[in-house]
C-alpha positions, 0 to 999 in steps of 0.5 A: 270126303262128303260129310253126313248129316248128324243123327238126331240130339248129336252135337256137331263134330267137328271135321278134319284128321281124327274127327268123322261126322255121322253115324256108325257105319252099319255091319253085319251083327247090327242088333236090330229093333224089336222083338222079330230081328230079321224082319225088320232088316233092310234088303241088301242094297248093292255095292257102292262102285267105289268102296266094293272091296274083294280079297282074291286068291285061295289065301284067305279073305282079308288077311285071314293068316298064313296058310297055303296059296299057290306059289305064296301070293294072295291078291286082296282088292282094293280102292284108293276112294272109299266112304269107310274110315274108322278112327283110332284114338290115341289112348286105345280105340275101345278097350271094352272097359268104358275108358274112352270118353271120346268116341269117334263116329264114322262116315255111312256108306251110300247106297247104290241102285242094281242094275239089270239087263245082260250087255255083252263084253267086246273080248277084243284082242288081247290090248284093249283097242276095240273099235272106234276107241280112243284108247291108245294102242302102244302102252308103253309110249313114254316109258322109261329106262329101267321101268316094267312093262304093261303087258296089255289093256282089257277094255268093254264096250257094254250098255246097261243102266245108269247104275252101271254094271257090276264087275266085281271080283278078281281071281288070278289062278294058274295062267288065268286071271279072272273076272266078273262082268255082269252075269258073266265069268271071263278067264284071260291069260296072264301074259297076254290078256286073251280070252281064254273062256267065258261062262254066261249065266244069263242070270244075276250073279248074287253071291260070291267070294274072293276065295278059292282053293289051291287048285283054283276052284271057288263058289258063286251063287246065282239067281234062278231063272225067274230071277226070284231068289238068289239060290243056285249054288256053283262051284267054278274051276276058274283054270278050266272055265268050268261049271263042276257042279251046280245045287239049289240052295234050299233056304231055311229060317224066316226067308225062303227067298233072298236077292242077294248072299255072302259066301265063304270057304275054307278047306272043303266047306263053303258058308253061306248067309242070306237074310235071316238063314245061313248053312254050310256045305261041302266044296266038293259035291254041294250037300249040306253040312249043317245049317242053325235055323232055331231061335234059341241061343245065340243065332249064328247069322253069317260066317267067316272062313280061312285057314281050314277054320271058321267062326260065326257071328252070332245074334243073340236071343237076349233083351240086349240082342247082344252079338256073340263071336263062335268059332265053329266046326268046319264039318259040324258047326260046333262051337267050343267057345264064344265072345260076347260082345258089350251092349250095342256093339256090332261087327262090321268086318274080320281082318283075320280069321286065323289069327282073329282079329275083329272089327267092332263098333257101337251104333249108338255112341259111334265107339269103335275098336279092333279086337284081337282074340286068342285061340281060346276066344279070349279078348288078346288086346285092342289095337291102340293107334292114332289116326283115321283107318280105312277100312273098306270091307263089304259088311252087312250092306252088301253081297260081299260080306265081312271079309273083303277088306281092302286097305288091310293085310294080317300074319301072324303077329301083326295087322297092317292098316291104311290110314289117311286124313281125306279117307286114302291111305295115305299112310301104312300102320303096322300093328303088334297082335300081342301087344296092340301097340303100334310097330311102324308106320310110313308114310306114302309120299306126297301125293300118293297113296299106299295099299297093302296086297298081302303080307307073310314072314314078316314083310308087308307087300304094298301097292304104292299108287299116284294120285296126279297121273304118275306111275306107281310101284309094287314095294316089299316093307321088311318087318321092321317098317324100314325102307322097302324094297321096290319089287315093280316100277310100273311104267311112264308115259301113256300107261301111268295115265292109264293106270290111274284111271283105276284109282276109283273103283279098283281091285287089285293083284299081286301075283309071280311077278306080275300085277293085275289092275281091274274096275269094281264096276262098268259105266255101261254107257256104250264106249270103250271102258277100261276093264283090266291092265296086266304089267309085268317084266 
């Protein structure tokens, strides 16, 4: 892992497993400078092609508890390259109580520059052999007895600009899985990777989540036709390939006008937060349910939904600009209770909304800690650990939000971690949310990487991913952390090569059986590309 410069008058640290050079990485909730907060926020710069991280599925974002998916399956994107690790220290992270003498600084983020334009997707036929490719047509050569299948390769052939092009997102809902490309929404079938419907806006798509709901419908926002704000809202039937409906987001606050918004949803509310604003509206028709555009208080910012709940991450109006956890009404906004965070402390991620489980971190000493609320939004614990965890959420740098963090999955009682010594998880770390002690923790193998997909009723489903062109394989760890069970052997030969392409830049799906590989982002550069793979039985 590259390592940063130190911030100014920081002795140097020293490198390797539990010691990360630079500054804190920058979170939604980072208490800015000055008596106009929102002024002298940066532009959200995009998404860096290798850490952009997207839950997916209807089951909440990140890990946000139990709840219902469609047939049990949530689907969390996920990436094995990534520029985000915290460190844990081996007598309690941040407990909030100043008992850490030794805080850990980590890795910032790189930014990344936009692009433009409106290349086209070449559908193909359903494996991925376009014309001219090099990508091989038969992609099970090489497998071996007793292996799954690949079902079939997604390729694109696309021109854009050196930044690349944009290919976040990955929904599987019914028979359909789905992607972003661009200013494009492609829905493929399942069992053979044909396209089933496309929808190009012909627009930049600026906003959207990984969540939908049980009946496959989720919210994106698109820039208007100017290209000028990041302001019509979409709801999208991703099993019809349907525009239900579609508003102009009326912004409120210091901005009128905004490139980029998070978005989030639960039940039949939908959030969105853009710089300096945020409101709420109802799933079904678009309206506006409640938006905190005031300054007085504690000034809600951003919010993160699951669950049929929602809490807000606040600013508050205080010398400090202090941070402030609300839970919030989901059809008025209404709090009942608040955390309020320590002096210089910001969020950087929700693992969980129900139960909750918050990242935090500290710009100034580079002091971070997992925090664990009741339902009360009274401090449970702190999560007490040794080693760097990977933590891969889309924060306040990016369109994605709080909630997209890959490398994490929670239940009802327990969060896994991934956690490695060169920002791979080469390691998974199971931990008690009532005692924030450590359950288990396992080792991936030499080589290899594990990713968590989801987790429910105590088990912990994986994705165990190889390093130097082997084949991976989809296990289920029972809740003791003891041997798992292996649930897909994804196959040899030309596939494995394949499949190990996505460790880049990759978002990931678990879903009845089968598993879906997809990029984060495009090359643009006019050749063939891997876009999406599908293995099964």
């Amino acid at each position: 892992m590259t390592e940063l410069p130190q911030p100014p008058n920081q002795p140097p640290t020293p490198s390797g497993y539990g010691h990360l050079p630079g500054p804190p990485q920058q979170g939604y909730g980072f208490p800015p400078q000055g008596a106009n907060p929102y002024a002298q926020q940066p532009a959200y710069p995009p998404q860096p092609p290798t850490v952009t991280q997207q839950p997916v599925g209807p089951g909440g974002p990140g890990g946000s508890g139990p709840g219902p998916t469609p047939k049990k399956k949530l689907t969390l994107l996920v990436a094995a390259s990534v520029a985000a690790v915290l460190v844990l220290g081996g007598v309690g992270y941040v407990a909030f109580s100043g008992e850490d003498k030794d805080p850990k600084p980590v890795a910032q983020q790189p930014a990344d520059a936009k692009p433009s334009g409106s290349p086209t997707v070449d559908k193909g036929d359903g494996n991925g052999n376009g014309k001219g490719s090099d990508i091989p047509t038969d992609l099970d050569e090489g497998r071996k007895p007793g292996e799954d299948k690949a079902l079939w390769l997604k390729t694109a052939k696309m021109e854009g600009p050196g930044a690349g092009i944009p290919a976040r997102g990955l929904w599987v809902a019914g028979d359909t899985v789905v992607k972003t490309v661009d200013k494009s929404v492609i829905g493929y079938g399942v069992s053979d990777g044909k396209e089933k419907w496309k929808i190009d806006f012909q627009v930049e798509i600026c906003g959207l989540t990984g969540q939908a709901t049980p009946d496959g419908r989720t919210v994106m926002v698109v820039k208007n036709a100017d290209g000028s704000s990041c302001n019509q809202m979409k709801l999208i039937d991703l099993k019809a390939g349907k525009e239900v409906w579609t508003k102009e987001l009326v912004m409120e606050g210091l901005f009128k006008t905004s490139s980029s918004a998070t978005v989030t949803l639960s039940g039949d509310t939908f959030a969105l937060a853009w710089m300096g604003g945020q409101s709420a509206h109802r799933l079904s028709t678009g309206d506006k349910l409640f938006s905190d555009a005031g300054p007085e208080g504690c000034k809600p910012m951003t919010y993160a939904a699951g669950n049929n709940k929602m809490i807000a991450v606040a600013l508050c109006q205080d010398a400090d600009k202090t941070i402030e956890i609300q839970d919030a009404d989901p059809s008025t906004g209404k709090k009942t209770w608040s955390y309020r965070l320590p002096k210089g402390f910001q969020v950087n991620a929700v693992y969980s909304v129900s139960p909750t489980v918050i990242d935090a971190g500290n710009r100034d000493t580079g002091q971070h800690s997992i925090l664990v609320l009741d339902e009360k939004g009274q401090k449970r614990n702190t999560l007490v650990g040794e080693g760097n965890f990977v933590v891969n959420c889309g924060g306040y740098a990016s369109s994605e939000g709080l909630q997209n963090c890959g490398n994490s999955a929670v239940d009802a009682d327990t969060v896994y971690l991934a956690a490695g010594d060169k920002s791979t998880g080469s390691e998974i770390v199971a931990f008690d949310l009532g005692t924030g002690k450590t359950k288990w923790r396992t080792k991936a193998g030499d080589k290899k990487v594990l990713i968590p997909l989801d987790a429910a009723n105590g088990r912990l489903t994986a994705y165990r991913a190889d390093l130097v062109g082997r084949p991976g394989e989809i296990v289920s760890f029972p809740a003791d952390g003891s041997a798992p069970t292996t649930l897909m052997k994804l196959p040899s030969g030309t596939s494995a090569r394949i499949e190990s392409s996505f460790l880049t830049s990759q978002s990931a799906a678990y879903v009845d059986g089968r598993f879906f590989l997809s990029v984060t982002r495009l090359a643009g550069e006019n050749k063939d590309e891997r876009l999406l793979m599908a293995f099964g039985k």
